[in-house]
C-alpha positions in Angstrom: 38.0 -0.8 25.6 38.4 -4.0 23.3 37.2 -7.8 24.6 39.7 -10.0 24.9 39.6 -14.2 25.2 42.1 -16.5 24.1 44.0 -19.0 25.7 48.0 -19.7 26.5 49.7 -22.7 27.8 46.1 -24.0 29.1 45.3 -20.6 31.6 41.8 -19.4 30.3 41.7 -15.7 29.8 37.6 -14.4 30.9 35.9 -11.8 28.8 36.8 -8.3 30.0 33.7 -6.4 29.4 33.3 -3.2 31.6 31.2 -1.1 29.2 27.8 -0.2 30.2 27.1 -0.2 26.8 28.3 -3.3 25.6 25.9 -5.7 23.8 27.1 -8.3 26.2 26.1 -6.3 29.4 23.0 -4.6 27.8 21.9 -8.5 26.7 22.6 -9.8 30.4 20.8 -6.7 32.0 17.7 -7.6 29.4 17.0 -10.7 31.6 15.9 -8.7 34.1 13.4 -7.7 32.2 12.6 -10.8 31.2 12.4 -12.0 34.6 10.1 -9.2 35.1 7.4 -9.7 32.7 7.5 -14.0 33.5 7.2 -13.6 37.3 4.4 -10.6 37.1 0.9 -10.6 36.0 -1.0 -7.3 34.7 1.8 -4.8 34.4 0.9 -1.4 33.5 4.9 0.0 34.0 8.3 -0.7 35.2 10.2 1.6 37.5 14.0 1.2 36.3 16.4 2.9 38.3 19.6 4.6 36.0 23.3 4.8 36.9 25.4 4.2 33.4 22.4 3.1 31.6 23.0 -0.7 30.7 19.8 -1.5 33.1 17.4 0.7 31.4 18.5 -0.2 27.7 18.5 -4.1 28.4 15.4 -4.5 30.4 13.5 -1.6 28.5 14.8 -3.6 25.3 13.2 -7.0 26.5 10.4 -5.1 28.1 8.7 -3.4 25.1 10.1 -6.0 22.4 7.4 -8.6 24.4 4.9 -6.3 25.5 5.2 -2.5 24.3 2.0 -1.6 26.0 4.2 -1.7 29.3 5.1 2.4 30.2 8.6 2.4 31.1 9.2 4.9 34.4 13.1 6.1 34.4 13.8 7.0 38.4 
């Protein structure tokens, strides 16, 4: 599936991204992560539920990039 933006006659066309795989969903799933490792103190691991796989690859991404000490648990 491509990505598509442009514009015509002023109407604003959004990024159509459906992909759990795209680098744009797998970058917006890493804040989770993120959120994750700023909001709790002392983690050992992460339990990250899969469906497609865009969850687990962004916040496991951002998860061991800032602290690969953290086990990540796939349920």
């Amino acid at each position: 599936m491509k990505v598509k933006r442009g514009t015509k006659n002023d109407v604003i066309f959004p990024v159509y991204a459906v992909r759990y795989d795209h680098p744009h969903i797998i970058a917006g799933q890493g804040t989770v992560g993120l959120e994750i490792v700023e909001q709790v103190e002392n983690i050992d691991a992460v339990i990250i539920p899969v469906g497609g796989g865009g969850l687990i690859a962004g916040a496991a991404l951002a998860i061991k990039t800032l602290h690969p000490e953290i086990q990540i648990v796939v349920s």
